[in-house]
C-alpha positions as CSV (number, residue, x, y, z in Angstrom):
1,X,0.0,0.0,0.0
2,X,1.6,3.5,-0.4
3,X,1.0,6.3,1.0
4,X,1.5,10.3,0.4
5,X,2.8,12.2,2.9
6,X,1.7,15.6,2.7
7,X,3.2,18.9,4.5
8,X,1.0,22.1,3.9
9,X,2.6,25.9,3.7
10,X,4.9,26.7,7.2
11,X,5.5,30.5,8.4
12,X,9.2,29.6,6.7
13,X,8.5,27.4,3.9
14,X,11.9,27.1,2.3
15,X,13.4,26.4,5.6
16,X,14.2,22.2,5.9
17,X,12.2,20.5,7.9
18,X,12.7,16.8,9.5
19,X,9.0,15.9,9.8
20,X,8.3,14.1,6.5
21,X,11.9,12.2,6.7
22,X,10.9,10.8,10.6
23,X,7.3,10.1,9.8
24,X,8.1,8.4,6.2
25,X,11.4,6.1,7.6
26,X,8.8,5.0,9.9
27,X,6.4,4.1,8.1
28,X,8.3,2.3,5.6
29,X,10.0,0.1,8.1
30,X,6.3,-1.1,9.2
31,X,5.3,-2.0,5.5
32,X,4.0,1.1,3.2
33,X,5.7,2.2,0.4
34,X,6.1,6.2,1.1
35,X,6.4,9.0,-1.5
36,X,6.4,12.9,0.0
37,X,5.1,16.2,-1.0
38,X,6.1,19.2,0.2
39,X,3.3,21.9,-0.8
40,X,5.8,24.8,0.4
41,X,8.3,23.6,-2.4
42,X,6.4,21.6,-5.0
43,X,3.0,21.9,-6.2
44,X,0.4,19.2,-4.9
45,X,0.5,15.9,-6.6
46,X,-3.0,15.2,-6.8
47,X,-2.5,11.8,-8.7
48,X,-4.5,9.0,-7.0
49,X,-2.9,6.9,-3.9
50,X,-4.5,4.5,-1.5
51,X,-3.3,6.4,1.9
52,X,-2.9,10.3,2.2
53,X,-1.5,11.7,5.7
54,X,-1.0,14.9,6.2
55,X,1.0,17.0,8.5
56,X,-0.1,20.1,10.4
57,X,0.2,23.2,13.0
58,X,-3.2,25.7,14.0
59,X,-2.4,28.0,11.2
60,X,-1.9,25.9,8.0
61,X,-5.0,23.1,9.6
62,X,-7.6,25.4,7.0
63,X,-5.3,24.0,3.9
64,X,-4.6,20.6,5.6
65,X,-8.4,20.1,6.5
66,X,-9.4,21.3,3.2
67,X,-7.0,18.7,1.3
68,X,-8.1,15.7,3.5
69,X,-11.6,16.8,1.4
70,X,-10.2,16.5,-1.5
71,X,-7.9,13.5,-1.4
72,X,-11.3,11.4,0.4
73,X,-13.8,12.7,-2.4
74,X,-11.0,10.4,-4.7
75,X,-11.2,7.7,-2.4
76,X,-8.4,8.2,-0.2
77,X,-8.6,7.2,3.2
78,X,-6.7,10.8,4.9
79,X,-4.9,10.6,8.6
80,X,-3.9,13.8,10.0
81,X,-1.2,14.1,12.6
82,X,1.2,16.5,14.1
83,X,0.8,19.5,16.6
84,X,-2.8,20.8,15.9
85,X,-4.1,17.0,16.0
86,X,-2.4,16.2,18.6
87,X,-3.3,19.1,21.1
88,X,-7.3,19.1,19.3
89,X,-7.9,15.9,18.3
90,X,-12.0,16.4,18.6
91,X,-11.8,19.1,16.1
92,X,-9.3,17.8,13.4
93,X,-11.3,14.3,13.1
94,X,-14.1,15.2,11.2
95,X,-12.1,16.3,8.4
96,X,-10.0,13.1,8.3
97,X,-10.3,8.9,8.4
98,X,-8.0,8.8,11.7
99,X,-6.2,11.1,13.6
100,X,-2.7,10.1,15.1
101,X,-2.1,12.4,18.1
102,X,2.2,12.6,20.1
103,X,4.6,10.8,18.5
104,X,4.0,8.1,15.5
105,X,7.2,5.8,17.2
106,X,5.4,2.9,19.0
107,X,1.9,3.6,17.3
108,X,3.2,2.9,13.7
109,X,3.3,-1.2,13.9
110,X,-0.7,-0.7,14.6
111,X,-1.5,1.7,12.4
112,X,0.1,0.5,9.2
113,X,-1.5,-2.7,10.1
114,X,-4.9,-1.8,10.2
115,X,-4.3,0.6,6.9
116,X,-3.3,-2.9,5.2
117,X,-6.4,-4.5,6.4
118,X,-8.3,-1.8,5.1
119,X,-9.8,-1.1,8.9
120,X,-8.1,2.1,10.4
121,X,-9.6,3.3,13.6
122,X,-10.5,6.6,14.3
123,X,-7.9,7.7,16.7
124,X,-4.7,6.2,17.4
125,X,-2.4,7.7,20.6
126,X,0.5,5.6,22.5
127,X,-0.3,4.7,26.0
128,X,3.1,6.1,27.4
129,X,5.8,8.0,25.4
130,X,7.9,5.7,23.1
131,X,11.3,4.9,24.1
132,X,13.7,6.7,21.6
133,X,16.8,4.6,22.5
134,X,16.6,3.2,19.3
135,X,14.8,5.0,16.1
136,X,14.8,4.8,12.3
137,X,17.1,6.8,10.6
138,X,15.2,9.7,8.9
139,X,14.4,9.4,5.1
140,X,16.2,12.9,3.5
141,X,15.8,11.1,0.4
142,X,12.0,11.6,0.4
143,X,12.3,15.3,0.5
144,X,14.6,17.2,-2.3
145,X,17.4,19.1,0.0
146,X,17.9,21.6,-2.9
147,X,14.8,22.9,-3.0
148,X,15.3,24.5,0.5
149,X,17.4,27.1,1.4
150,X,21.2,26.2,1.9
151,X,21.0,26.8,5.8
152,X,20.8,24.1,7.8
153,X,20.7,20.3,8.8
154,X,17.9,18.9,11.3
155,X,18.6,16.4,14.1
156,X,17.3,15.6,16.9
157,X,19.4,14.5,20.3
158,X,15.9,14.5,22.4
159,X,12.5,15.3,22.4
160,X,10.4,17.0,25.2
161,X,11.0,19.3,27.6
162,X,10.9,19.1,31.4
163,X,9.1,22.6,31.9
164,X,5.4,23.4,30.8
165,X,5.5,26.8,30.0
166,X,1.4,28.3,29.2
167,X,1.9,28.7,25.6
168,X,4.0,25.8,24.7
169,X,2.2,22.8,23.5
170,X,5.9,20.7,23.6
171,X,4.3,19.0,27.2
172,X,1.4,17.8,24.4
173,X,3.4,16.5,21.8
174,X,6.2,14.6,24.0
175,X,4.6,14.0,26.9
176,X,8.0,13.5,29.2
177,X,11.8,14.6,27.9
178,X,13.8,11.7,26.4
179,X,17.0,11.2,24.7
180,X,18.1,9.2,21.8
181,X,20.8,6.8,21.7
182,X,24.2,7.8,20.8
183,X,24.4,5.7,18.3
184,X,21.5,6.7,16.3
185,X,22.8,10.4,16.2
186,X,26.1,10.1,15.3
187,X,24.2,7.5,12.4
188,X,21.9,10.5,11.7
189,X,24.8,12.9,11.8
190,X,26.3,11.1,9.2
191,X,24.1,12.0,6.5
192,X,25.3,15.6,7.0
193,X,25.1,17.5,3.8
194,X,25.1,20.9,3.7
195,X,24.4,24.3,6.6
196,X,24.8,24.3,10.3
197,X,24.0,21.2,12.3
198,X,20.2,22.2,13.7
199,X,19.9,20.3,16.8
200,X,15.9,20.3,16.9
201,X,15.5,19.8,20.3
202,X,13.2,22.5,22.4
203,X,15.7,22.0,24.9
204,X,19.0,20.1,24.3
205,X,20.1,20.5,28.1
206,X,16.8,18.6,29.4
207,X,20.0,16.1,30.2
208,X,22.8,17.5,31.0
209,X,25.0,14.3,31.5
210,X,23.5,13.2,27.9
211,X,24.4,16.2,26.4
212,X,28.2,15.9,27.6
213,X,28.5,12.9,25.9
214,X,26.6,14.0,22.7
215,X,29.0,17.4,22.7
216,X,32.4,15.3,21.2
217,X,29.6,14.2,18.2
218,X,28.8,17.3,17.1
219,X,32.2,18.5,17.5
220,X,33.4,15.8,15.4
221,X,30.4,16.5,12.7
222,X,31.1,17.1,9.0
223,X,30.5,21.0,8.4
224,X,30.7,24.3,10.1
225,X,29.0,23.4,13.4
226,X,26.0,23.3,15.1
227,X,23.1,25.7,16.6
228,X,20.3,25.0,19.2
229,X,18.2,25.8,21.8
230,X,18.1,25.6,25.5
231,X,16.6,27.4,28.5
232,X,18.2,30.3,30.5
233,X,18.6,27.7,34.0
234,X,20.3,25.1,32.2
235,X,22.9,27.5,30.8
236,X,23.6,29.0,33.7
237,X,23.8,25.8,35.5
238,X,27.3,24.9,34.9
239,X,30.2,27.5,34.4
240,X,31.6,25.6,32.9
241,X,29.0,25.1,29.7
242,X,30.0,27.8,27.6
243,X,33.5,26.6,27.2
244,X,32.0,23.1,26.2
245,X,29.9,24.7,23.9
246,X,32.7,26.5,21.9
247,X,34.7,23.7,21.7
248,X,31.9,21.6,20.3
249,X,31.7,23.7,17.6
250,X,28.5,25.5,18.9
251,X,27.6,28.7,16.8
252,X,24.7,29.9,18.3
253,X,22.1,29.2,21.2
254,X,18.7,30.2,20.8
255,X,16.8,31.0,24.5
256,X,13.0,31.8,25.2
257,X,13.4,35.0,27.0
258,X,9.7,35.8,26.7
259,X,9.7,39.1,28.4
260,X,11.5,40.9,31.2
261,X,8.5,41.6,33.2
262,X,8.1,39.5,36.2
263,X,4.0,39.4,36.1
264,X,4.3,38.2,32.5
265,X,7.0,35.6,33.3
266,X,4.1,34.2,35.4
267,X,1.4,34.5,33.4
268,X,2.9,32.0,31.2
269,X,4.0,30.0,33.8
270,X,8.3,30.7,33.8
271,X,8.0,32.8,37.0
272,X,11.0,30.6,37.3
273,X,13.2,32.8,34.7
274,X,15.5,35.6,36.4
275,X,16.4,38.2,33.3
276,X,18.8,39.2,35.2
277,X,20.8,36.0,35.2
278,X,20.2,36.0,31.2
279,X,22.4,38.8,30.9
280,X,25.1,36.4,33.0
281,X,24.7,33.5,30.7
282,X,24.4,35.9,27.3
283,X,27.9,37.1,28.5
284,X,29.9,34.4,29.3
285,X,28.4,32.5,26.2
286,X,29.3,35.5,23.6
287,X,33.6,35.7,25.5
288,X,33.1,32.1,24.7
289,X,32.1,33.0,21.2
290,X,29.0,31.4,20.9
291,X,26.4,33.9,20.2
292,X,23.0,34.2,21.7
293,X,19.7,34.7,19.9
294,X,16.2,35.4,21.6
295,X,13.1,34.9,21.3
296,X,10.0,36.8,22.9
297,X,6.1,36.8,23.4
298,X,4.5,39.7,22.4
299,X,0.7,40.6,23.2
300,X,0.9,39.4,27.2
301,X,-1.4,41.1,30.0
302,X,1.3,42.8,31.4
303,X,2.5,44.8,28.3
304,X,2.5,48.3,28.8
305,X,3.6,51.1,26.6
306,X,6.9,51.4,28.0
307,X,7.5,47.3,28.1
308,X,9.4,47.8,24.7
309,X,11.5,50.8,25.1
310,X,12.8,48.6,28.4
311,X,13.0,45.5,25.9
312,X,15.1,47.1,23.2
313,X,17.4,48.3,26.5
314,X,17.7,45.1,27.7
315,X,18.4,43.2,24.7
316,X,21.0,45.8,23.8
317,X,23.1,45.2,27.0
318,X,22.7,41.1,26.7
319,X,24.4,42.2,23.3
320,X,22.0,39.5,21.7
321,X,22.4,37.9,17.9
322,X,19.0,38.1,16.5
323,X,15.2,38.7,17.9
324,X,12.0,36.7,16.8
325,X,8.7,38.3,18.6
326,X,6.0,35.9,18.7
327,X,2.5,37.3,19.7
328,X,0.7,35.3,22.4
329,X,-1.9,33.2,21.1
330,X,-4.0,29.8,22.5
331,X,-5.0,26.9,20.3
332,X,-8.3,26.3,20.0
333,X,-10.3,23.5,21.8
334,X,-7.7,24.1,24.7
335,X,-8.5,26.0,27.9
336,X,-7.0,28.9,27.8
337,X,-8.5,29.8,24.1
338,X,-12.0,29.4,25.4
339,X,-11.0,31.4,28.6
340,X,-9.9,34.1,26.0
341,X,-13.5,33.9,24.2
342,X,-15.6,33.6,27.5
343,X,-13.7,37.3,28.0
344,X,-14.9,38.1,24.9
345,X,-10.8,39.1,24.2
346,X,-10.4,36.8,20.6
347,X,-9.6,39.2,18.1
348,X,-10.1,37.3,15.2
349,X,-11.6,33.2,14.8
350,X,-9.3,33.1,12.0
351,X,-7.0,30.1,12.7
352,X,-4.4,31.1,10.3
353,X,-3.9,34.1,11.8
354,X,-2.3,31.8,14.5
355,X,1.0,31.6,13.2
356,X,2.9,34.0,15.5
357,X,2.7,36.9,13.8
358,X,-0.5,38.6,14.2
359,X,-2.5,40.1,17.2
360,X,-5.2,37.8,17.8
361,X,-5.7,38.4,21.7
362,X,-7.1,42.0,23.0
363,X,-4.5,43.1,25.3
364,X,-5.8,44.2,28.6
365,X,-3.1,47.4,28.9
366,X,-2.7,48.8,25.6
367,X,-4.7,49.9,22.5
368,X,-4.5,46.7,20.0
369,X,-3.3,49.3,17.6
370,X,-1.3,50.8,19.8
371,X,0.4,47.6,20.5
372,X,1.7,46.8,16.9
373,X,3.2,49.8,16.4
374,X,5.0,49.3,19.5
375,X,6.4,45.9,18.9
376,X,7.1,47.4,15.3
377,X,8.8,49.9,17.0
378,X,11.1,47.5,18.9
379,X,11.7,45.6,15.7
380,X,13.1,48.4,13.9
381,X,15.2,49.4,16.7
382,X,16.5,46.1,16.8
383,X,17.5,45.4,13.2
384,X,18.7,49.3,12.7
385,X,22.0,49.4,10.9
386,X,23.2,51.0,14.3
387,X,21.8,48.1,16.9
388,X,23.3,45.3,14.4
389,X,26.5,46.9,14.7
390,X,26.9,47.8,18.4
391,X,25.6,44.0,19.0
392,X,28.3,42.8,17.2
393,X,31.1,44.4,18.7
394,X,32.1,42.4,21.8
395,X,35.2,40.6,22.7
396,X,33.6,36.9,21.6
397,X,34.4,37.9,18.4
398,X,38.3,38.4,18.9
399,X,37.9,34.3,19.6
400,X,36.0,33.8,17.0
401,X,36.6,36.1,14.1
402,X,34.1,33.8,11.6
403,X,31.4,34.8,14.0
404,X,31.1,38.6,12.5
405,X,30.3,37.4,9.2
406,X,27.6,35.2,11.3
407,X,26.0,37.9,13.1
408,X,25.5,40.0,10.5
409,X,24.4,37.4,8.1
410,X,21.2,36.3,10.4
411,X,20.5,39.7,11.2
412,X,19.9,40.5,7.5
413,X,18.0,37.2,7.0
414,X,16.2,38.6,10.4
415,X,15.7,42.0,8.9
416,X,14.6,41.3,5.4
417,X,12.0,37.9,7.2
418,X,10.4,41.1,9.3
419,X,10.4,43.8,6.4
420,X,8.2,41.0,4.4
421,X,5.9,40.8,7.3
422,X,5.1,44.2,7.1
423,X,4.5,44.5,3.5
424,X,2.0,41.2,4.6
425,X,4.2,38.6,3.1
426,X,2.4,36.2,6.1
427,X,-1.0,37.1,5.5
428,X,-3.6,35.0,6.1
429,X,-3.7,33.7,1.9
430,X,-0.2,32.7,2.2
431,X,-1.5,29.4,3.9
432,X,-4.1,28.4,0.8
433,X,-2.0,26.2,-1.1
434,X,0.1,26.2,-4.2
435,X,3.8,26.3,-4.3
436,X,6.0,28.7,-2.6
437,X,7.7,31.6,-4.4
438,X,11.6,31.1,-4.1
439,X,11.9,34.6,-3.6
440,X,14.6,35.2,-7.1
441,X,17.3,37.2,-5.9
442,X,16.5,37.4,-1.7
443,X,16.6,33.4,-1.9
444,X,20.1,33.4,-4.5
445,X,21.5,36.1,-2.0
446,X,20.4,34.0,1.0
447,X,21.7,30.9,-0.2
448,X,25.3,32.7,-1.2
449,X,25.5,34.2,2.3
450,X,24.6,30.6,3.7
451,X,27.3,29.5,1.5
452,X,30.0,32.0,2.1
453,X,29.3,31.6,6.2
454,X,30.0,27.9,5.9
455,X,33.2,28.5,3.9
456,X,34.6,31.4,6.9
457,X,33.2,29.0,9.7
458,X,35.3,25.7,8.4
459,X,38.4,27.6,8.7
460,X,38.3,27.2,12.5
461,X,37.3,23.6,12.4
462,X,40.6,22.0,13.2
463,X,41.4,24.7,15.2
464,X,38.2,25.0,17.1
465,X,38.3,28.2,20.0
466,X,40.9,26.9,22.9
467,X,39.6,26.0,26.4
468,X,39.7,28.4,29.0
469,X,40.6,26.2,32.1
């Protein structure tokens, strides 16, 4: 039996994603011949198949619910899975045959064999979280690498995360943290092709021990080195870290800053974050020449109009790489999106407007208007000629000369991603189907600046940055 696997416009469709390589290897190791379509590269192959799943977040479920029509007016018996399903399972099952919700590892044996006896079941969800200590290696072949952008290389060293912070829906998808055996990563790793490493993982200190041992892997990784994310306690855990990081070849560390405000921290439930010791960690990991990007919620009940003038301060002292400002938003069928329409505070029904860019919450502070213009205000602070330029001077980079061309290269992929937002680049439409544009020259530019960062970052790669101790 064969089945297409199907992955509807993303907020950053050329970026390379991992999904349809997991989901496929698994698969075909149970039995079903797998092919792959990636809408946000290709244009839909609407040829007949037996089995059609489809992959999907909140904001691109319209398009995914609205091919499952198509593909079962043909005759296609549809599953949907991924985060949407998974955290709303009631409301993606009418539009499909079955809905997998969590992880597919440990429900696929089942599933592929009721698919071959023609008697899938309506839901299918693992009693406990599978065990990961030994996975299938991910299909790239499924998914054409050179219709991306030359950035990066997914892999995963762990899924979950140990924290269950309000907005995240990681505690839904992965139930408990777990690692992956050594083995399998350094199998994984071995695929390498092209890019940074990505390590996937919300959290890749969820372990710490683990990641000590994983460290001499990505050190000893074909190409440039490697970029993830982690939260602010882990990295200040160990004084030591930041060293290990450099000399693993670590570019980059992405932390969920959220906000500076104290009442916000709690209202998405990280009271436990101390800004204050993120501007410890940003330093000693930037002297160690790894550089540090952030991310932050916009739209929360404690914004106020002075929130971002104090943001843009902050962020200027931590001396951070890049920015991404999500607004808050709630899935629907989960609690805290009905509590937001009991309070009569939903902006707009529209689930693609969920994507993380768009105000979809009445903020209790602020003018809704008056909000975007605020966070635009930060934005454009941020990725000023002048902020770019006084971020990047810091004595990390004296360790790591490669790293200027770095910074400055993600800060005009940062720059131009937010200029397109603003002439509505992520509008609502963008998530109807049909191929993505490659963007001509931004994407040739992107992809020579991808290239040219690789070349600078390989010189250091048998001379990695020396230890400090």
């Amino acid at each position: 039996m064969r089945i297409r696997l199907i992955q509807p416009p993303l907020v950053q469709p050329l970026y390379r994603q991992l999904t349809l390589p997991v989901v496929g290897a698994e698969l075909s190791a149970h039995g079903l011949e797998v092919e792959a379509c990636d809408e946000n590269v290709e244009p839909l192959d609407e040829s007949p198949v037996e089995l059609v799943g489809i992959t999907c977040h909140v904001y691109n479920a319209p398009r995914a619910f609205e091919l499952a029509r198509q593909f079962r007016a043909r005759g296609s018996k549809v599953i949907l899975g991924g985060t949407f399903p998974t955290v709303a399972p009631a409301l993606a099952a009418p539009h499909a045959d079955c809905v997998v919700v969590g992880e597919l590892e440990g429900i696929s044996p089942r599933l592929v064999r009721d698919a071959l006896a023609g008697r899938l079941e309506p839901l299918y969800r693992a009693a406990a979280p599978p065990d990961l200590s030994s996975t299938v290696r991910p299909d790239l072949g499924l998914i054409d690498s050179e219709r991306y952008l030359q950035m990066n290389f997914p892999v995963e060293l762990s899924r979950g995360c140990r924290f269950a912070c309000r907005f995240c829906t990681q505690r839904a998808l992965y139930g408990t943290a777990r690692t992956r055996s050594l083995a399998d990563v350094e199998r994984d790793l071995a695929q390498y092709d092209r890019g940074l490493v990505e390590v996937l993982d919300v959290n890749f200190l969820n372990d710490a021990g683990f990641f000590r041992r994983a460290a001499p892997l990505l050190r000893s990784a074909a190409g440039p080195g490697w970029t993830g994310q982690a939260t602010v306690l882990d990295l200040a855990a160990d004084p030591a870290l930041p060293d290990l990081l450099a000399r693993s070849r670590c570019r980059s560390v992405f932390v969920g800053l959220e906000t500076t405000s104290p009442e916000g921290l709690r209202s998405v439930d990280k009271g436990w974050l101390n800004p204050r010791i993120f501007l410890d960690v940003a330093r000693r990991l930037r002297e160690a020449g790894v550089l540090v990007q952030v991310g932050v919620i916009v739209g929360l009940d404690s914004d106020e109009p002075d929130t971002f003038a104090r943001l843009g301060d902050f962020l200027d002292e931590a001396r951070v790489q890049t920015l991404t400002a999500s607004w808050l938003h709630y899935f629907p069928g989960t609690e805290p999106h009905e509590a937001m329409r009991r309070q009569g505070r939903l902006l707009s029904e529209d689930w693609r407007d969920l994507d993380g860019n768009h105000l979809t919450i009445r903020p209790l502070k602020m003018d809704p208007e008056r909000l975007e213009e605020a966070v635009a205000q930060l934005l454009q602070r941020f990725y000023g000629l002048k902020s770019i330029g006084l971020r990047g001077a810091h004595g990390g980079i004296a360790r790591a000369p490669a790293q200027l061309f770095h910074h400055f290269f993600q800060n005009a992929v940062m720059r131009s991603y937010y200029r397109d937002l603003e002439r509505g680049a992520a509008a609502p439409g963008r998530y109807g189907g049909g191929k993505a544009e490659s963007g001509g020259l931004v994407r040739r530019a992107a992809d020579a600046g991808a290239w040219a960062l690789d070349r600078l970052l390989e010189l250091g790669r048998r001379n990695p940055p020396a230890s400090k101790a």
